[in-house]
N, C-alpha and C positions, 0 to 999 in steps of 0.2 A: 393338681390344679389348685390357687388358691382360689377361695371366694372370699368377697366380700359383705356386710350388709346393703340390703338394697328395698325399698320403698319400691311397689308396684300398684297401678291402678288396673283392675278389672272392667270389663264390660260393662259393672254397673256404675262406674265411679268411685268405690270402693277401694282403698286404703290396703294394702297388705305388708306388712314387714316381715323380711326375713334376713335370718343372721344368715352371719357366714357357717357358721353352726349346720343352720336347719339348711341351708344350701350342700353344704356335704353329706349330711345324713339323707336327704333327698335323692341324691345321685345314686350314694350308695345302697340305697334303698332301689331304687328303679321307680320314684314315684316323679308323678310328672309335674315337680314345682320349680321356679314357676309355672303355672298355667300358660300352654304357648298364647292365649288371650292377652294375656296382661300386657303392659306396657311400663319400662322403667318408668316412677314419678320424677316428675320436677321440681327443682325444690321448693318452687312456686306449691304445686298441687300437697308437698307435705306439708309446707306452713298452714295452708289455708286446713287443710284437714284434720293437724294434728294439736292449730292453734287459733280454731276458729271465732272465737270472741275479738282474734287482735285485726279479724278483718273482716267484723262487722262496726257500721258505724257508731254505731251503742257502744260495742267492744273497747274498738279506739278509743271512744270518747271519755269509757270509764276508767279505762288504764292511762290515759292521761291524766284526769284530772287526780287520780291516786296515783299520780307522779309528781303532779305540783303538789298536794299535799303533804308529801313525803320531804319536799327539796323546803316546802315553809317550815318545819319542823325540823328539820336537820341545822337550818338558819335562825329561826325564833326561837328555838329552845335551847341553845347551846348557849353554855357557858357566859356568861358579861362579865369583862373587867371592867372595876368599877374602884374608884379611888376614895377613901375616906375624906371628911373633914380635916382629919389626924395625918394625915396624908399615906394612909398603908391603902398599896392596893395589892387586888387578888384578882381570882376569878371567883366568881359565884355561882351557881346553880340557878337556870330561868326556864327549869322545864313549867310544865303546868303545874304540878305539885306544889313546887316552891315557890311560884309567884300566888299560888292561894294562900300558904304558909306566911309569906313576907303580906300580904296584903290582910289577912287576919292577926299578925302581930303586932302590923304596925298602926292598923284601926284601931286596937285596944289601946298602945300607947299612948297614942294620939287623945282618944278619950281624956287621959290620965296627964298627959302632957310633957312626959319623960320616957326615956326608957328607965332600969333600975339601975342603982351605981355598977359599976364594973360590967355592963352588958357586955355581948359580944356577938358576933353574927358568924356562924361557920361557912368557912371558905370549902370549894369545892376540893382542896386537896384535906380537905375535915382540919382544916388552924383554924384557929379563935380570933376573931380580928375584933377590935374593940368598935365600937359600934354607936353613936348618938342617937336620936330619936330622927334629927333630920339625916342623918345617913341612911337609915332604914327609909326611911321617905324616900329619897336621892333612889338608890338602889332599886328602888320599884318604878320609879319615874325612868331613870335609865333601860328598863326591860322594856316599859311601855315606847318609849321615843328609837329603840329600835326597832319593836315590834311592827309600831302601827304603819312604817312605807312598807315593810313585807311582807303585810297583811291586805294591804289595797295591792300588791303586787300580785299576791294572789289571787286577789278576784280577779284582777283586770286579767290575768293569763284564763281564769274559768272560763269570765265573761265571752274572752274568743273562741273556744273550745264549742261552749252551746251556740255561740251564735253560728257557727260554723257546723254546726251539727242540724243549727234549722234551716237554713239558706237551703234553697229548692230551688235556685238556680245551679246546683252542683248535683255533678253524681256521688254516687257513694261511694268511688276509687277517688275524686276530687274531694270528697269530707276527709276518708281517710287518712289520705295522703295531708292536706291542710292541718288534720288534728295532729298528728305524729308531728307535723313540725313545728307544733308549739313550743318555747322552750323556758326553763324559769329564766 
């Protein structure tokens, strides 16, 4: 006989897993598992058991909003092509790092009023792209001017999330279900 794995719940509610392993050494053993008590789970009763934060409204609400954060960062931080005054363009690096790097470089500059003769800015594939002082400007202006819609974009997806988490005219199957279909 083959067996397979199987998820059972007990009289108490209780969660069992057994392989298809332990169902044969069972048998072969003469021991009485499953318990004629049990009942095969649903996949319902495994999710909520085995993933119960994703179906509490807290749960939901945190695993989305560490989904929208996840999808602003995959969007805000990637890469910008960006075209010189000189007319070379690349792509650039616009994680966090580097726009604190570009915006401490190009403060100092600016201080100063130039960059040095022959500067250069490293492109994400590490080439040296020649560089002016308004280009290093441009290039931080360009991170910031796509940043900032997909940054109000991400509130406004938060903003639904909690309000939707405090609304007490829903239940907590209606939160659920409402936060899971937030989407960026």
């Amino acid at each position: 006989m083959t067996y397979q794995d199987t998820y059972y719940v007990d009289t108490n509610g209780e969660l069992h897993f057994l392989s298809a392993e332990d169902h044969a050494n069972a048998v072969a053993q003469g021991w009485p598992l499953p318990d004629p008590s049990w009942t095969v789970a649903t996949q319902a009763q495994v999710d909520t058991i085995t993933q119960p934060e994703q179906y509490t409204v807290a749960g939901a609400a945190s695993a989305k909003l560490a989904e929208l954060d996840a999808a602003f960062a995959s969007q805000g931080y990637a890469d910008i092509s960006f075209t010189t005054a000189g007319g070379d363009t690349a792509n650039f690096q616009a994680d966090e790092a580097s726009q604190a790097y570009i915006l401490k470089t190009s403060g100092s500059y600016n201080r100063r009023g130039s960059v040095p003769s022959g500067f250069t800015w490293t492109a994400a594939d590490n080439s040296h792209v020649p560089f002016t002082l308004d280009d290093l400007n441009g290039l931080y202006d360009a991170i910031l001017d796509r940043g900032e819609p997909l940054f109000q974009q991400l509130q406004a997806r938060k903003d639904s999330v909690r309000s939707i988490e405090a609304d007490t005219s829903l239940t907590d199957g209606e939160k659920i279900t409402q936060i899971q279909a937030v989407t960026w």
